[in-house]
N, C-alpha and C positions, 0 to 999 in steps of 0.2 A: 425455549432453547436459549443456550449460554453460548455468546460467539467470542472468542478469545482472540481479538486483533492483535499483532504481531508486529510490530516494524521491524525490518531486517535490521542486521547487523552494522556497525560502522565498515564504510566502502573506503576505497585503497584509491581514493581518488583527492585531488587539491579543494580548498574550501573553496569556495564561490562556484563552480563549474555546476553548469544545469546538464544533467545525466538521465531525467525522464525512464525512458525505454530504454535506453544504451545500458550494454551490457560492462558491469562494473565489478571489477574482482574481489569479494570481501576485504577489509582489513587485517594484518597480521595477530590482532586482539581476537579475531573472530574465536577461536577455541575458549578462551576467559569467557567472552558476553556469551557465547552458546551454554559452558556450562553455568551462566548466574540465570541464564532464561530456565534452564532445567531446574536449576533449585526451585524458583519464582512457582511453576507450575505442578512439579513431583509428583502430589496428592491429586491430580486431577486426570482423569480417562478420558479421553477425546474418543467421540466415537467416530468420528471425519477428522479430516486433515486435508484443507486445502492450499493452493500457496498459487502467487505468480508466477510465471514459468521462468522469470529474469534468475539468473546462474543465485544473483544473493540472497534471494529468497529460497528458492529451491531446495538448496542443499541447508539453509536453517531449518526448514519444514523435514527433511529426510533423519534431519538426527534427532527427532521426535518420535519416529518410527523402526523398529527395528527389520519392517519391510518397506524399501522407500516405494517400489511399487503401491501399495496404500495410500501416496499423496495422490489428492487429485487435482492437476493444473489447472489453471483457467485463465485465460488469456483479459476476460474481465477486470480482473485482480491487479491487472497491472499500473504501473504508473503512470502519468499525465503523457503522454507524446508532445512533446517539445518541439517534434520535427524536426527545421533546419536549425534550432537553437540550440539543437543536443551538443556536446562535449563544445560549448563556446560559455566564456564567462559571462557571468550576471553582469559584470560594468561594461563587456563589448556588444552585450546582448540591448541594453538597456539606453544606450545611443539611437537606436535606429526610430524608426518612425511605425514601423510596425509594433515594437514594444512598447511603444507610448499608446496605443488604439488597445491594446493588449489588456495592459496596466489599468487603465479607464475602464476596461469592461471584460475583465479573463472572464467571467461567467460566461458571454456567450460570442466571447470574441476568439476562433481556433490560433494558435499557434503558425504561424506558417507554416506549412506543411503536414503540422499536428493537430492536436484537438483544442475544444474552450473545457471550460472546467464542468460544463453544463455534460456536454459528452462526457465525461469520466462519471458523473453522477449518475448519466440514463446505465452506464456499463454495469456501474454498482447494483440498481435498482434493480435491473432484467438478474441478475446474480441473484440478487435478495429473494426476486420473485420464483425462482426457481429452487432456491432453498428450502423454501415457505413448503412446496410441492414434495419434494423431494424426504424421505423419515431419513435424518439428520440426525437422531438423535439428542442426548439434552447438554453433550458440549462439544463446542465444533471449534477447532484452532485454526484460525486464517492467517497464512504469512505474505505479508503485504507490505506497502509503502506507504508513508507519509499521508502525500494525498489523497490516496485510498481511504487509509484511515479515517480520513476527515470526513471524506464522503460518505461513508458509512454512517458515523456520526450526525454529519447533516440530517441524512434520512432517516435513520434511524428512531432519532429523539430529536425529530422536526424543529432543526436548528437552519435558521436561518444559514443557507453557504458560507456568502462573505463572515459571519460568526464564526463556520468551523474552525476559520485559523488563529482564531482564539484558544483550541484547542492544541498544548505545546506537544510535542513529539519527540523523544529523546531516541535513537538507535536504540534496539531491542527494548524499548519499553511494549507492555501489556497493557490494552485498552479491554474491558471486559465490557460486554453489554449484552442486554435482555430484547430477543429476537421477541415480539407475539405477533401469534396471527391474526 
């Protein structure tokens, strides 16, 4: 099986802001990057179509579809919970004492209020393994986020975590990879 990762679209929010789970209104490009994500994929049948339920995802996955009823959500999919960090900048977030315990160890240190990066992996995994279960057929288009992505990746093709963010992420870039059982 061929899973077509998806990073949403450019978000209509300031650079540095950590946005996790917070729900975040596409950018005004968003019609441009949906139709160059169309070109990118054209020739390809998805026989699934899953996505995060977060608004930017969502509505990238529905114009894949000409029933958006056919997306299937999944709260899995989602991005890293930030918790009390959400809509606070990376340099006010990055003073506290909690960021610095964080920083030394996101693998399995949670967020305040949120998850460690360790949780976003188990989320992916239990997805994966349901996938695996599930006839998916042989191309499945996931729209997701960054982190996700990576995590995917991680597991996927048994990358070391701390490695995945060696893997760069550009808005609406297309990560492909080969599911096997």
């Amino acid at each position: 099986m061929k899973l077509y990762l998806v990073r949403h679209t450019k978000v209509d929010c300031f650079a540095g802001v950590c946005y996790g789970q917070s729900e975040i209104e596409v950018n005004i490009t968003f019609n441009v990057e949906k139709s160059m994500l169309a070109g990118k994929l054209q020739n390809i049948v998805f026989d699934k179509i899953y996505s995060s339920p977060l608004k930017r995802c969502a509505i990238l996955a529905e114009a894949f579809t000409n029933s958006p009823e056919k997306v299937i959500y999944d709260q899995r999919l989602m991005e890293l919970n930030f918790g009390k960090w959400e809509g606070k900048t990376w340099n006010e977030i990055e003073k506290s004492e909690e960021a610095k315990l964080w920083f030394n160890d996101y693998l399995n240190t949670p967020c305040p209020g949120g998850e460690s990066y360790t949780d976003l992996l188990i989320r992916v995994q239990d997805f994966l393994t349901d996938l695996k279960k599930e006839d998916s057929g042989n191309n499945v288009l996931i729209i997701c986020h960054g982190g996700t992505i990576r995590a995917f990746h991680a597991i996927i093709n048994k990358v070391n975590p701390q490695k995945a963010f060696d893997l760069k992420l550009d808005y609406g870039q297309v990560v492909e990879i080969e599911l096997k059982n």
